[in-house]
C-alpha positions as CSV (number, residue, x, y, z in Angstrom):
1,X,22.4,8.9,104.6
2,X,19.9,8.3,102.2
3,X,20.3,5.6,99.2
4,X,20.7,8.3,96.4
5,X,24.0,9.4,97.6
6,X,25.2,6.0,96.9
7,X,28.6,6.0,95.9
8,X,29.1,3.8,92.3
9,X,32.3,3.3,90.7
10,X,31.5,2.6,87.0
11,X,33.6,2.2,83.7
12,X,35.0,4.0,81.1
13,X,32.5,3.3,79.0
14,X,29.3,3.6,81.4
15,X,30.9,7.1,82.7
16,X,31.6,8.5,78.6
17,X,28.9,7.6,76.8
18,X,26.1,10.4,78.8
19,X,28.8,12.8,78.5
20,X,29.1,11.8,74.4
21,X,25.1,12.1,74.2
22,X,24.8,15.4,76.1
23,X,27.9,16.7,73.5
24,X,26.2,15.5,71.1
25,X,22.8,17.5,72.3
26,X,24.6,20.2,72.8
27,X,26.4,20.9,69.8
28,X,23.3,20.2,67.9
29,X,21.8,23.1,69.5
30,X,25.3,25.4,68.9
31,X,24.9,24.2,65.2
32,X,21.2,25.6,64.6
33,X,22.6,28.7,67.3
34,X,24.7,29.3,63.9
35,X,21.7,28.6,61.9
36,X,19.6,30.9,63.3
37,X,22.8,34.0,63.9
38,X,23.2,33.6,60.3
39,X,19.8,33.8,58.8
40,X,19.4,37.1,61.2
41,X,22.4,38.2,59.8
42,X,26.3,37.2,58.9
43,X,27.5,40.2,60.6
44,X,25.0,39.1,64.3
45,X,26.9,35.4,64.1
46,X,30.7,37.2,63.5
47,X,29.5,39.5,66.3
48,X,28.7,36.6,68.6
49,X,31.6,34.3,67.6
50,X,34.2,37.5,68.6
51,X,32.1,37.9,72.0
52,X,32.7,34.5,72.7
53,X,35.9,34.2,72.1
54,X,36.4,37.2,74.6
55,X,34.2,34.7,77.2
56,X,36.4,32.0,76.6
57,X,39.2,33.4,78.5
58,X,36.7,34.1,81.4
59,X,35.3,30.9,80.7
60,X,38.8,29.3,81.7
61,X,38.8,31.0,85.0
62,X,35.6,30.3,85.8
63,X,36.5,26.6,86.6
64,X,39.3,27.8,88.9
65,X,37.9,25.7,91.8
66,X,35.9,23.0,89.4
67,X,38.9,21.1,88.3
68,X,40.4,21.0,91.5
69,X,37.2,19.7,93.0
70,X,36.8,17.4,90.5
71,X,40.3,15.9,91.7
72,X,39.7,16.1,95.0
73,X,36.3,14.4,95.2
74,X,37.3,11.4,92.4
75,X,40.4,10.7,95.4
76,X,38.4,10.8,98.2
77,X,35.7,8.4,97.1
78,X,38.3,6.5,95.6
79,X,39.7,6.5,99.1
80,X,36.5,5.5,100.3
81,X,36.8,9.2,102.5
82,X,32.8,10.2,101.4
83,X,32.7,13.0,104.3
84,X,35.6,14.5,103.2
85,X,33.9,14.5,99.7
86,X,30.9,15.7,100.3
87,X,32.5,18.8,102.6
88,X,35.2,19.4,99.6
89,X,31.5,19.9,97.6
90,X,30.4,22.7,99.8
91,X,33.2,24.7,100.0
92,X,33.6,23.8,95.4
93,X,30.2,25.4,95.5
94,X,30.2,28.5,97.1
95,X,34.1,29.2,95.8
96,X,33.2,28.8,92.4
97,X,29.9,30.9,92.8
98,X,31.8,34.0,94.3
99,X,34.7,34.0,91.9
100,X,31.3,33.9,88.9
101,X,30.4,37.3,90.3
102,X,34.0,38.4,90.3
103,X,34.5,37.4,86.5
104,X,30.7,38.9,85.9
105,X,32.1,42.6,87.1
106,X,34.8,42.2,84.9
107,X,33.1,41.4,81.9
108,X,30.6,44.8,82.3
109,X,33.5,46.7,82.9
110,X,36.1,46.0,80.4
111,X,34.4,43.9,77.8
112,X,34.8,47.3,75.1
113,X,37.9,48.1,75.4
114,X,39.1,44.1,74.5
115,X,37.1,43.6,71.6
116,X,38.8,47.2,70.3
117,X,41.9,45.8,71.2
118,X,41.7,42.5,69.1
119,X,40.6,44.4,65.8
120,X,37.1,43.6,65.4
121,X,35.6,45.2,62.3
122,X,33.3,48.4,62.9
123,X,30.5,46.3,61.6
124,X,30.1,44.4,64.4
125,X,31.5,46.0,67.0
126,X,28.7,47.5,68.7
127,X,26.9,43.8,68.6
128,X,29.8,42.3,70.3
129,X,30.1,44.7,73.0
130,X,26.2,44.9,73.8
131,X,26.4,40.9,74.1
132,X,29.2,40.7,76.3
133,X,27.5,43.1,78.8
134,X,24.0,41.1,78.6
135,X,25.9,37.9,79.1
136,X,28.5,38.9,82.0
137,X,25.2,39.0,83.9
138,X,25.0,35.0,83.9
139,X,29.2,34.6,84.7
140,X,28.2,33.7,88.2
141,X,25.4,31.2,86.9
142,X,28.1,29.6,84.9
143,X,30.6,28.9,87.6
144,X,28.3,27.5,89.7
145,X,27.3,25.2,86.6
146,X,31.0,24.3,86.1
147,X,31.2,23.7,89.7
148,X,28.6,21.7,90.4
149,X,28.8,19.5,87.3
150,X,32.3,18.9,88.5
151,X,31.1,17.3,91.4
152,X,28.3,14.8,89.7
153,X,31.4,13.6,87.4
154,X,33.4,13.2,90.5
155,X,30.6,10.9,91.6
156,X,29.9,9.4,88.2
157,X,26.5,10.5,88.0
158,X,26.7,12.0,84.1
159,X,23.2,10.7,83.5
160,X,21.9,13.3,85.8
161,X,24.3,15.7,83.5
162,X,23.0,14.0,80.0
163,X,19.4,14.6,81.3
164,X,20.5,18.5,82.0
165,X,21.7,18.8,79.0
166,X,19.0,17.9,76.8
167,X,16.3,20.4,79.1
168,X,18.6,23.7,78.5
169,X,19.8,23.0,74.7
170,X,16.2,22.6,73.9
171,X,15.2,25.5,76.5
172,X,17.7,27.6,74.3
173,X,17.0,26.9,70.9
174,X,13.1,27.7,71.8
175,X,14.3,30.8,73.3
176,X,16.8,31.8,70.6
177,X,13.9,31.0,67.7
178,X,11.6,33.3,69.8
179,X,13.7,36.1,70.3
180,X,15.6,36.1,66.6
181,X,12.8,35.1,64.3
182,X,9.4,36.1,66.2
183,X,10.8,38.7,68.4
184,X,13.2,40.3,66.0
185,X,15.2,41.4,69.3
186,X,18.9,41.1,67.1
187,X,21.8,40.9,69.5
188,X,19.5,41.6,72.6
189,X,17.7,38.3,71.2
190,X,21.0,36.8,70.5
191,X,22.5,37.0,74.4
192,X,18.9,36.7,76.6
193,X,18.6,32.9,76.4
194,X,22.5,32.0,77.1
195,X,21.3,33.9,79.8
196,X,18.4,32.8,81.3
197,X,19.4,29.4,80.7
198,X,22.2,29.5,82.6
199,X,19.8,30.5,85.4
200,X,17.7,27.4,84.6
201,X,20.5,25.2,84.7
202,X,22.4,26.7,87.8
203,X,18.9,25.7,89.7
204,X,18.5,22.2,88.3
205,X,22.1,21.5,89.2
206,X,21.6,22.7,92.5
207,X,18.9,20.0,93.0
208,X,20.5,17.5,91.8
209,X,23.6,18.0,93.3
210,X,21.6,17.9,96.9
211,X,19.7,14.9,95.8
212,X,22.9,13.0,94.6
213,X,25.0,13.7,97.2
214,X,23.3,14.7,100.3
215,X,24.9,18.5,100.4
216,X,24.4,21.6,98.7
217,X,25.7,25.3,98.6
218,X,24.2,26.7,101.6
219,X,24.6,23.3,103.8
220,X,26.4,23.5,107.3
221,X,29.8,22.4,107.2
222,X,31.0,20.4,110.1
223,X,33.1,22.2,113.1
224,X,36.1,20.6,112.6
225,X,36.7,21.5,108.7
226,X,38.6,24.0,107.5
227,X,37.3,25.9,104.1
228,X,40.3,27.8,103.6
229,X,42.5,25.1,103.2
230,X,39.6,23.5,101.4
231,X,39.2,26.1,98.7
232,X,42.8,26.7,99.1
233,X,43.8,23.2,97.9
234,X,41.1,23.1,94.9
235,X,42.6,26.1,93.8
236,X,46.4,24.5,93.8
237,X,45.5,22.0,92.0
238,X,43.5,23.9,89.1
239,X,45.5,27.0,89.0
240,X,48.1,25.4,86.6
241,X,45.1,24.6,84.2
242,X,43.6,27.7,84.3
243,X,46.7,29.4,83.9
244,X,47.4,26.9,80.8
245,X,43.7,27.7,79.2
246,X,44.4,31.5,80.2
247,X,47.6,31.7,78.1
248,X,46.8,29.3,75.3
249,X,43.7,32.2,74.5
250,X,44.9,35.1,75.2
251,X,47.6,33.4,72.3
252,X,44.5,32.3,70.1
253,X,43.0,36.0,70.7
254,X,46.6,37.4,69.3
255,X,45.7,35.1,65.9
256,X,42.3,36.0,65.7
257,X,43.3,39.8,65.6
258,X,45.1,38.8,62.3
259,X,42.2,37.1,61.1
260,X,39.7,39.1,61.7
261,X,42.2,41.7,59.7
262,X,41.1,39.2,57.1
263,X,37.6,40.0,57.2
264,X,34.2,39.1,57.9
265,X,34.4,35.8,55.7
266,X,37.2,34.7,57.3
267,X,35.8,34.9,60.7
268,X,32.5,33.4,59.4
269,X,35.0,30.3,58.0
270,X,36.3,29.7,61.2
271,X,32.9,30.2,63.0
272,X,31.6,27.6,60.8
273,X,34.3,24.9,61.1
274,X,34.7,25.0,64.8
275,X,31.0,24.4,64.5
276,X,31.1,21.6,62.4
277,X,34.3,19.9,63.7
278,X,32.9,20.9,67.7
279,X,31.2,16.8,67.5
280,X,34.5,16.0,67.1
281,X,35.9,18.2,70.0
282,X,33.0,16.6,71.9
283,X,33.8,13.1,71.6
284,X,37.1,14.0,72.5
285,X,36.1,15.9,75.8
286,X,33.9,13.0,76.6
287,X,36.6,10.5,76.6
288,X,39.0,12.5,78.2
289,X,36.5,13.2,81.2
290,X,35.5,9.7,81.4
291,X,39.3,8.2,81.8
292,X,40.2,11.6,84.3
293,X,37.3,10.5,86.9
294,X,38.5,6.9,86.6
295,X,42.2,8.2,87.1
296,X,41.0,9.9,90.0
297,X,39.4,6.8,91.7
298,X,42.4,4.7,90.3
299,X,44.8,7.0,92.6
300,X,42.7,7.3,95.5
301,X,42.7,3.3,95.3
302,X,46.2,3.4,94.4
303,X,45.6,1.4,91.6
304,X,48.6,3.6,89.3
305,X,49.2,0.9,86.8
306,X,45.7,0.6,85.5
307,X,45.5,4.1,85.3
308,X,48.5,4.4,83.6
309,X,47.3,1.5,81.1
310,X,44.0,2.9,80.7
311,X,45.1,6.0,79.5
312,X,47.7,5.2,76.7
313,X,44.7,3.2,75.5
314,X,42.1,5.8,75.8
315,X,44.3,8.2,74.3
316,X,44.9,5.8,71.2
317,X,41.5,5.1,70.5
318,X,40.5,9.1,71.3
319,X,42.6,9.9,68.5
320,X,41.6,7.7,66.0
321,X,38.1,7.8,66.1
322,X,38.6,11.9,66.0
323,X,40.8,11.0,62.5
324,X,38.0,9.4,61.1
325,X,35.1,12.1,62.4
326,X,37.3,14.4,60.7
327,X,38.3,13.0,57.2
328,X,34.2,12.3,57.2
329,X,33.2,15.8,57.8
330,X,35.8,17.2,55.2
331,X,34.1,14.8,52.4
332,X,30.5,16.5,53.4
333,X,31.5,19.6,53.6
334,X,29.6,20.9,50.9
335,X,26.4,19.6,52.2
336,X,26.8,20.2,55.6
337,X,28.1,24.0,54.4
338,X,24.6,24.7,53.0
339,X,22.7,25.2,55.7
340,X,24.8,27.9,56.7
341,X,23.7,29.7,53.1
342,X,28.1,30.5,53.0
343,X,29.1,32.4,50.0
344,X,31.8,30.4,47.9
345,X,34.5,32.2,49.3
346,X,33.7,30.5,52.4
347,X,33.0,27.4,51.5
348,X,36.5,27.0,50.1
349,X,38.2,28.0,53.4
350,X,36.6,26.1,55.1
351,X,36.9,23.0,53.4
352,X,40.8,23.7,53.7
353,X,40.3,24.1,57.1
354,X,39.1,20.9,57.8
355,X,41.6,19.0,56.1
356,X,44.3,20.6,58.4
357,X,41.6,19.6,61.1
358,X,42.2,15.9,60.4
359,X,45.7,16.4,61.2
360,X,45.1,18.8,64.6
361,X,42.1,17.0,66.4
362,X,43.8,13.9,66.6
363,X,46.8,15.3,68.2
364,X,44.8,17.4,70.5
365,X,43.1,13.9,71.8
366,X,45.9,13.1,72.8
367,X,46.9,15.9,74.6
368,X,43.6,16.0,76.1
369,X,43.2,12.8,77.6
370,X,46.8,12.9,78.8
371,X,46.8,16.6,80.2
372,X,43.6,15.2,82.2
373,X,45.2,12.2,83.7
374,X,48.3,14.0,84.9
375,X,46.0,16.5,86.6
376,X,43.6,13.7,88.3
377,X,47.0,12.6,89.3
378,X,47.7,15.2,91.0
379,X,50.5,16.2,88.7
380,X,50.3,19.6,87.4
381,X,52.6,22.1,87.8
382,X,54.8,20.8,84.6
383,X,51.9,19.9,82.4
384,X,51.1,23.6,83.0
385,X,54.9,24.6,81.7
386,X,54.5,22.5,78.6
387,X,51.2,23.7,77.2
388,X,52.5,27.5,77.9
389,X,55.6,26.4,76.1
390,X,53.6,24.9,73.3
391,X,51.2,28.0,73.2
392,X,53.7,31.2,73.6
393,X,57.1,29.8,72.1
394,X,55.3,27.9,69.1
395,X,51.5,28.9,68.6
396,X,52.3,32.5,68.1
397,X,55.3,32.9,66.2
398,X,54.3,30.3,63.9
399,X,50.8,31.5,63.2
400,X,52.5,34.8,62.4
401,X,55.1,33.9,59.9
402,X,52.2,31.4,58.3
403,X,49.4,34.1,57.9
404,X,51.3,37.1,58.0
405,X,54.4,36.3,56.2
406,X,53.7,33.2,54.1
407,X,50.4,34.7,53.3
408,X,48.5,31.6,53.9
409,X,45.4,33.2,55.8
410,X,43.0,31.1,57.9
411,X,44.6,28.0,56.6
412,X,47.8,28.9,58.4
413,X,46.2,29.9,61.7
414,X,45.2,26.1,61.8
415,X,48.6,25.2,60.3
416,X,50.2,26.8,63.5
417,X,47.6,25.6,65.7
418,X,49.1,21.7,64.2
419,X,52.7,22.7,65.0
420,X,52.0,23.5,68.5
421,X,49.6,21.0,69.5
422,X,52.1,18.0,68.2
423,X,54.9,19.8,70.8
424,X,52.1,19.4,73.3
425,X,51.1,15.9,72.5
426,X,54.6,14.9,73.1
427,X,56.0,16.7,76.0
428,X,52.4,15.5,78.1
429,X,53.0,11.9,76.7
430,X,56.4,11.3,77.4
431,X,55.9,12.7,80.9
432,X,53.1,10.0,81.4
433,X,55.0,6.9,79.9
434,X,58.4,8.2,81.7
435,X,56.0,7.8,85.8
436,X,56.3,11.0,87.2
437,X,53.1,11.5,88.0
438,X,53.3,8.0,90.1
439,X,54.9,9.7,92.9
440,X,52.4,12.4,93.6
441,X,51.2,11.7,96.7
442,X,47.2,11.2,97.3
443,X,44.5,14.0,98.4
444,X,43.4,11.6,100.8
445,X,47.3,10.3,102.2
446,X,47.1,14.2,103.2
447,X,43.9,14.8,104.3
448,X,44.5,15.9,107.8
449,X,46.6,18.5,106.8
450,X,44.6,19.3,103.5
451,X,40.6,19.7,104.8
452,X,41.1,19.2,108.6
453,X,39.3,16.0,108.8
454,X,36.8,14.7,111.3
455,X,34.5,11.5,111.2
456,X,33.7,10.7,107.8
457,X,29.9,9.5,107.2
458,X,30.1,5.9,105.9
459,X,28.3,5.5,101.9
460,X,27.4,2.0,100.6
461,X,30.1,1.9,97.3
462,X,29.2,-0.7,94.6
463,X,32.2,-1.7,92.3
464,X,31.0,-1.8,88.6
């Protein structure tokens, strides 16, 4: 095996901080997206937003097999079992890839009759839909993106995923310059580069993932393994997130119908503060990605206490610093704001918005970084019942009776977003202080019945 498929167990730290960067890269990019939507026209970016929120459902499914993978992998190395990783990587691969052109039919088929069904204005209708069918093209580039970046986390190799990042953010916002501003292309201008750098990306991960792990897609898989229970154990253990994600949009599509009854500056408001407040997201996703991997190797090792430790503190300081980031952005509002050209109307909302942000992100750190360490753990089915709980008994019904009865417009949709995500943040905490999740037994404790093992190829593995 050569020395590039060396397996390293690394920190918190030394695992987060490419992750933070590439977040960092790539919001950057998202924010002068919206730059660049806007100065082509208010009504292109509201198109785009509603599109995307369409392909954030889809998105969700997409890592049907990624999550699990991600599990899987992080307990095997842990385990010190690097065959049964790197076989658990083939099968990730071409699972997620087929399900992409699954999702990618769906998309071209009934993309127009959602974004009918969720109100969007007449104005933009006709942008959304023509987006959604360019994009759809690229759903089977994405989940073999998802996929494969799953696996380099797994193996703690998110330098390789920092360096990615920075090549297609700047490949897009070349792209999207080119096609909006010189081209004049509009929506067609809009879609083409999330498209063709997903085909970039999808090739760059493929090399990497060969030259970081010794195995790719189209490898041979050894006799004695068994890809159906492979796949079919990837997909148990990421089926309760993906049905989590599934349900908690489909509720945030029910409150964006009654914001986009609102109008256009509403759904430019909330375009523009999940723009500005996406850093924040990002830091938060990098921690919580950074202490799931280490969860993963921590079980795998049997090493449950530090885990459990290491994620009461990571949660902590997660939603702290995302208090701070927060309360920060809401006192520049104005000037960040600007380069968006917003009318007043706007600006207004969306410094409300932010506010109520600096009471919601925190809470969702926590939930984040919890919800992630029950799942490395191996513990998901409940985690799953909460967040549905959270999203269809509290998220919709409060939204409604805050912007459609209390009249408090965008400001409420955040409002009820709060509520729920503080019924989250407790239910996931409580089950990770109360131990559950300690008796979940070990990908790797089952791995003749799981993946059908034979001989596992022996990797060097350097402790950090």
């Amino acid at each position: 095996m050569p020395s590039s498929t060396t397996f390293v167990r690394k920190s918190l730290m030394r695992l987060s901080w490419p992750l933070l960067v590439v977040t960092v890269v790539t919001l950057l990019a998202a924010l002068v997206n919206v730059v660049l939507l806007s100065a082509a026209s208010p009504e292109l970016n509201a198109a785009v937003a509603t599109a995307n929120q369409i392909l954030g459902i889809l998105y969700d499914i997409s890592v049907l097999f990624s999550i699990g993978a991600l599990v899987v992998i992080a307990q095997y190395l842990g385990a010190r079992r690097f065959g049964s990783a790197q076989r658990t990587t083939i099968i990730a691969l071409r699972a997620s890839t087929l399900l992409g052109v699954g999702i990618a039919v769906f998309v071209a088929v009934g993309g127009a009759p959602i974004v009918a069904a969720i109100n969007t204005p007449a104005e933009i209708a006709d942008d959304a839909n023509a987006y959604l069918w360019i994009v759809a093209a690229g759903m089977a580039f994405n989940a073999y993106i998802v996929a494969a970046s799953a696996v380099l986390r797994a193996y703690g190799r998110t330098v390789a995923l920092l360096v990615l990042g920075i090549v297609v953010n700047l490949l897009d916002v070349v792209l999207l310059s080119v096609f909006l501003l010189v081209l004049e292309l509009g929506v067609v201008g809009a879609a083409l580069p999330t498209l063709l750098v997903r085909g970039v990306g999808m090739l760059l991960l493929a090399w990497m993932v060969r030259r970081r792990t010794g195995v790719g897609m189209f490898s041979k898989l050894p006799e004695k393994t068994a890809p159906q229970k492979g796949a079919a154990t990837m997909a148990r253990l990421s089926v309760p997130t993906v049905i989590e994600n599934g349900v908690f949009n489909l509720s945030i599509v029910f409150v964006l119908a009654w914001i986009n009854l609102l109008g256009t500056d509403a759904i430019n408001a909330r375009s523009y503060t999940l723009t500005l407040t996406a850093l924040v997201t990002g830091v938060i996703l990098a921690l919580a990605q950074g202490n799931e991997t280490v969860v993963g190797w921590d079980v795998g090792d049997n090493a449950r206490d530090h885990a459990r430790r290491l994620t009461l503190r990571t949660a902590a300081w997660t939603a702290g610093a995302s208090a701070v980031l927060t309360l920060a952005l809401w006192l520049s509002a104005d000037y960040a704001l600007a380069i968006f050209g917003a009318n007043e109307a706007v600006v207004a909302m969306v410094r409300d918005v932010l506010l109520v942000s600096a009471v919601l992100l925190p809470l969702s750190a926590v939930s984040s970084v919890v919800f992630g360490a029950l799942r490395s753990a191996g513990d998901v089915v409940m985690p799953m019942v909460y967040s549905i709980v959270a999203s269809v008994a509290v998220l919709v019904p409060v939204s409604w009776l805050l912007i459609e009865v209390a009249g408090l417009g965008l400001v409420g949709a955040f409002w009820g977003l709060v509520v729920a995500e503080a019924v989250k943040a407790g239910l996931l905490t409580g089950r990770w202080v109360r131990g559950t999740w300690m008796r979940q037994p070990t990908v790797a404790e089952g791995a003749d019945d799981v993946l059908g093992e034979s001989e596992d190829v022996e990797v060097p593995v350097v402790a950090d």
